[in-house]
N, C-alpha and C positions, 0 to 999 in steps of 0.2 A: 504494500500500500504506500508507505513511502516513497518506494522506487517511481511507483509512478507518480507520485505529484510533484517530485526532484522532477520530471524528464516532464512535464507538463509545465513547472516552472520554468524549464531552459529554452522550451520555445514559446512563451506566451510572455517572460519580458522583451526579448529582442521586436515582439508584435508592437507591443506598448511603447517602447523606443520610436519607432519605426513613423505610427500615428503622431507620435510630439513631435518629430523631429518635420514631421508634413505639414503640420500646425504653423510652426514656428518659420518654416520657409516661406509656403503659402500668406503667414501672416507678413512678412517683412516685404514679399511682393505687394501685396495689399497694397499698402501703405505706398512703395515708391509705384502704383498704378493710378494714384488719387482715390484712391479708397473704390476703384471700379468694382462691382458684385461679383462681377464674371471668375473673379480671380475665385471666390471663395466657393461658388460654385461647380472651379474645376478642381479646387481641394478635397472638396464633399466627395465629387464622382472619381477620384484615386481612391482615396479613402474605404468609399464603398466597394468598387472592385477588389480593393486588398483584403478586406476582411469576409467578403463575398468567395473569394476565390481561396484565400487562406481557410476557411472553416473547413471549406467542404472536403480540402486535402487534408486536416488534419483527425474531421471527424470520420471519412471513409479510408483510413488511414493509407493514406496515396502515396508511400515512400518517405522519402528523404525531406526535412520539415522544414530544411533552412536555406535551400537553392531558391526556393519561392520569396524566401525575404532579403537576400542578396539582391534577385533580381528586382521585384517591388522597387530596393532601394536605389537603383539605379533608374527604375522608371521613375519614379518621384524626380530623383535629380534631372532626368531630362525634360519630364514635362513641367517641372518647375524654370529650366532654362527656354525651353518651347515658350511659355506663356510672356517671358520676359520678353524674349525677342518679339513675340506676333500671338495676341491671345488667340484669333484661329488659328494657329498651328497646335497650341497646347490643346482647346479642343476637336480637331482631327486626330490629335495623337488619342484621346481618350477612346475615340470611337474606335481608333485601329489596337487600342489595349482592349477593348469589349469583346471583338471580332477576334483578337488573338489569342483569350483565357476560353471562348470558345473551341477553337482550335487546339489549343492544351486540352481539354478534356478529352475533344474528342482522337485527337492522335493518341490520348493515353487510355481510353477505353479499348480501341482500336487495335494498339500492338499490345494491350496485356493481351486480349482475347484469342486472337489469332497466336496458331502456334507453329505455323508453316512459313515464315518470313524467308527461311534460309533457300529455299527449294525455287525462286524464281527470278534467278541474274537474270536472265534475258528479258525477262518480263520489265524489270527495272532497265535493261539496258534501248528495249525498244520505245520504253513509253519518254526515257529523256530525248532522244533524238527526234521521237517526234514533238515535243517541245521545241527544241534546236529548230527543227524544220517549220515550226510554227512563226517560230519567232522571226526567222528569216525572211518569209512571206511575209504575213499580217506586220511585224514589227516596226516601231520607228527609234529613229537617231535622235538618243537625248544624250548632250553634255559628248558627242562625238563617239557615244557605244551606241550600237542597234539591239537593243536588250529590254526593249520595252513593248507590251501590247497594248494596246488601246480598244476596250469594246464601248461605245456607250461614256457614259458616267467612271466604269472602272477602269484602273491602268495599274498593270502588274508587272513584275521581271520571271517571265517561266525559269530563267537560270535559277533562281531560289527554291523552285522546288524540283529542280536535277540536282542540284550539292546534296539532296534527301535521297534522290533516287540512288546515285551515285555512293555513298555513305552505304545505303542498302545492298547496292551490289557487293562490294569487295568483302565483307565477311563471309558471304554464300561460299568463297573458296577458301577464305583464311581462318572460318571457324572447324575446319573439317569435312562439312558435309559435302560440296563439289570437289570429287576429287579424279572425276573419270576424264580423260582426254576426250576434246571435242576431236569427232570425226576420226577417234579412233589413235590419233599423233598429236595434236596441239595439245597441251599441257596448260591446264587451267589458268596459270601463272601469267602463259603470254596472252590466254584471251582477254585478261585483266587488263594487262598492259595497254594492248591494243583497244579496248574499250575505252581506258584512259585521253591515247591518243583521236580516238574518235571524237570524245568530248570537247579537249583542248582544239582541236581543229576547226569545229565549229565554233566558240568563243572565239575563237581568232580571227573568224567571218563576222564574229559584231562587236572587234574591238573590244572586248571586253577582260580587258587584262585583271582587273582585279579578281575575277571568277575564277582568270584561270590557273592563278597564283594557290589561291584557296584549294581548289580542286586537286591541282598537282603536288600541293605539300599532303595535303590526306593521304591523296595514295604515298609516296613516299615514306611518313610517316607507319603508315601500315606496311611497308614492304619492308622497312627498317626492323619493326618492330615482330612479326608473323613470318618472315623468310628467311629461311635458315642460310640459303644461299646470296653469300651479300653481291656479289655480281650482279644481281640482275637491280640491287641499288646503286649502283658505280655506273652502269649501264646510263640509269634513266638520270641521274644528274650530268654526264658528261650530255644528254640527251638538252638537258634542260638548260644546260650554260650553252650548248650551239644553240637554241631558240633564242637564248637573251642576247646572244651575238648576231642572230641573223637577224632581229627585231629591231637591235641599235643600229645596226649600217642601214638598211632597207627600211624600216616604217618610221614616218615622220611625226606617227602619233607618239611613238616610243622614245625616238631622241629628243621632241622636245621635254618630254615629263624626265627625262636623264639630265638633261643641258639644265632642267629650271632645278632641278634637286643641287646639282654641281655649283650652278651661279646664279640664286635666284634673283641676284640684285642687279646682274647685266642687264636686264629687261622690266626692272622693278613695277614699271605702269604697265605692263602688256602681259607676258607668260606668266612674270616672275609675282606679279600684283598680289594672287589668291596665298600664296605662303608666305610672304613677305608677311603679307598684313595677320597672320597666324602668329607669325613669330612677334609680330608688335604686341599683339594684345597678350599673347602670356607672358611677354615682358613686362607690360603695363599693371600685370597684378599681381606680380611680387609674391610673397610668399602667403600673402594670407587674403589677396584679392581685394578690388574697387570698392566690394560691396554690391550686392545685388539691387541690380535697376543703375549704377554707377558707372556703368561701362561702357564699351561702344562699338557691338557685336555689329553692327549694322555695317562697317566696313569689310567685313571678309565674305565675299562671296561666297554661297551656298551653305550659312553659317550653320543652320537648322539641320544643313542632313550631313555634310562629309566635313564638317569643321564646328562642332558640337562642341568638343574639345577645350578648341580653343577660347569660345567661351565662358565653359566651363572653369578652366583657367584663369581667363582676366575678372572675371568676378566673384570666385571663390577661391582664387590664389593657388599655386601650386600645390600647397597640401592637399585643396580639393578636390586637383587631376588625380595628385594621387590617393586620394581615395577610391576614387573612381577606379581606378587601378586594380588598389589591395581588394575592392569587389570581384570585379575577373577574376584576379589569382583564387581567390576563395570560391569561387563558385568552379574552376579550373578543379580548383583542390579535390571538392563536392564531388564531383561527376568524373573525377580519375578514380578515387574512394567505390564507387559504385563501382564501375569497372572492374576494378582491380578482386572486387567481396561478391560478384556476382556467379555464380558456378557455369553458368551455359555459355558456352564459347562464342554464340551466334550475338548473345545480347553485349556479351566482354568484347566484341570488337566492333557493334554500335555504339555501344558508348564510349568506348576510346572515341571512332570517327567524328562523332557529335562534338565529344567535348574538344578534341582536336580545330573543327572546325569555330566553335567558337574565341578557341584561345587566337587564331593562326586571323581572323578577323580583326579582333584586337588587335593586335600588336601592329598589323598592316598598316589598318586605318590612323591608330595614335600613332605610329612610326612616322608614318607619311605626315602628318599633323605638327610634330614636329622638326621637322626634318631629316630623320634617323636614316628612314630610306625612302627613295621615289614616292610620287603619291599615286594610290589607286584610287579609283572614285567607288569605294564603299561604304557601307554604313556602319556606325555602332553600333553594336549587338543591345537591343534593350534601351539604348540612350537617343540616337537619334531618331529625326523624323521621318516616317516610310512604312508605308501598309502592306508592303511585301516581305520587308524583313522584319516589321516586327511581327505578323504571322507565322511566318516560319519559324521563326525562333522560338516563339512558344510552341508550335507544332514540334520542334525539334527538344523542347523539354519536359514536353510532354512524353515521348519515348523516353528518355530519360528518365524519370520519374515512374513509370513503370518499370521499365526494370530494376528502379531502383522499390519498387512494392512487391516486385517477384520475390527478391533476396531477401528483404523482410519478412515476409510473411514466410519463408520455406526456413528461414531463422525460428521464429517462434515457433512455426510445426516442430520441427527437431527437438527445441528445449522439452516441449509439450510431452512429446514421445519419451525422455528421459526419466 
């Protein structure tokens, strides 16, 4: 009896935290908004989604109890920084967190139930191409990628939901169960490969280097980690530095984001403007930041979706990036933990690829952010603005979180049995 109200206390203060600390932001936007209503009415509807969506994982007990308040805590910070910069963006962000704790339940009803995931690479490898091929047709060119659809009213990236499909694939051969050569000679290993390169090929018909960044460190990652023979990873990196060499001499999308990373001050009003003015503002807020509503987010181009950051930064000061930071790694932590305590091989290398992919987003986007390495145009996992990744990503914690209620629950069965 004890035991359980110690483990009831350990996640119901960080909850309590969580709500003040929303309070107390929300209220200090308030205030520098002119005391606008709108502000406290998009505190309410966080608020409410968080203890909406936290109950029900806590009372049906849905895994792992503190990836939810991690992440919460990083939507807080973003739509707290949304509403500062543009209150419609902070409420579109809410309506794309509605739409996306949706999406969590049902991606995590979905792979608990199902118990066949592992038995259909091809299935996963035909439905992303035809995304690819979606996208190519119907698709348009935004920010110089052709990675966007447009139906109506909605406008999505189908790339985000092939990083899923993708993810899906490559454990069908590295948990075990595909192990028969296609066609009798091909060895599972290169149809991977080759599936890889399929993907990365079409990305590269719609510019879309930050996907394929993403993409080709997963696989890597898992061929690092699941193949016993390291050649076939020496392979694909010497594979991968001739793409970054033929990319730099030949495409002009590629050397200017190389040239502006190099010198982004040579062209300071033209290429180099958008990081320039990144690096001003986390200059401008020092270590403890302007102070929210003090700042002056409104110079860095596309501040809301791929330079979130650096907002973040001029008005709650570098410790506040990094906090934002120590979030990641912890929630990194979380979902390796899972991995690592989960017994079924199929689920131990979705959740390596998930959690991979989100750490391998991070570091891209903040890298590029501030100027660590080239920038790709993607988004914050959880923090920035964007109805296609923040879907996904709770579609993608959602798996997570189911496997992490498998281990659970196959945990207490065992005690029980004792």
């Amino acid at each position: 009896m004890i035991r359980e109200q110690i483990k009831a206390a350990n996640y119901r203060k960080p909850a309590y935290l969580l709500i003040l600390l929303d309070i107390l932001g929300f209220s200090l936007l308030f205030m520098s908004k002119d005391y606008n209503p709108r502000v406290l009415y998009t505190c309410g509807a966080v608020i409410l989604l968080f203890v909406i969506m936290y109950t029900i994982l806590v009372l049906c007990r849905m895994g792992d109890k503190f990836i939810m308040l991690m992440v919460f805590m990083l939507m807080s910070i973003g739509v707290l920084v949304l509403c500062r910069i543009n209150l419609d963006y902070g409420f579109k962000q809410i309506v794309w967190i509605l739409l996306g704790g949706a999406a969590f339940f049902v991606a995590y009803f979905i792979y608990y139930n199902v118990k066949i995931w592992d038995r259909f690479w091809y299935l996963y490898f035909i439905l992303g191409v035809g995304l690819f091929l979606f996208t190519l047709v119907f698709g348009r060119t935004v920010n110089g990628s052709k990675n966007w659809v447009v139906l109506g009213p909605i406008s999505f990236q189908p790339s985000e939901i092939t990083k899923i499909l993708f993810i899906m694939c490559l454990p069908c051969h590295y948990s075990g169960t595909w192990t028969k050569p296609i066609l009798g000679k091909v060895h599972p290993k290169w149809v991977l490969m080759l599936i890889t390169y399929v993907f990365v090929g079409f990305l590269v018909l719609q510019r879309d280097w930050g996907t394929i960044l993403v993409m080709f460190s997963i696989y890597l990652f898992m061929v690092y980690v699941y193949e016993p023979d390291k050649k076939l990873l020496f392979i694909n990196l010497a594979a991968l530095g001739a793409i970054g060499v033929v990319g730099c001499k030949f495409l002009y999308h590629i050397q200017v984001r190389v040239s502006t990373w190099l010198d982004p001050w040579a062209d300071i009003s033209n290429k180099g403007y958008q990081i320039t003015q990144s690096l001003f503002a986390i200059a401008s807020g020092g270590y403890f930041g302007r102070g929210l509503g003090n700042g002056s987010p409104y110079y860095i181009p596309e501040v809301h979706s791929d330079f979130i950051f650096a907002a973040i930064c001029e008005e709650m000061g570098v410790f506040g990036g990094v906090a934002v930071i120590l979030l990641f790694f912890l929630i990194a932590y979380r979902c390796f933990k899972i991995s690592i305590l989960t017994p079924a091989p199929f689920d131990k290398a979705v959740s390596f690829g998930v959690t991979v992919m989100f750490a391998l987003q991070t570091f891209i986007i903040i890298g590029g952010v501030i100027k660590l390495i080239p920038l790709t145009g993607i988004t914050l996992p959880f923090v920035s603005s964007g109805g296609t990744s923040i879907i996904i990503s709770f579609a993608s914690l959602g798996i997570i979180q189911a496997i992490s209620a498998k281990t659970e629950r196959k945990g207490q069965e065992y005690n029980e049995n004792q």
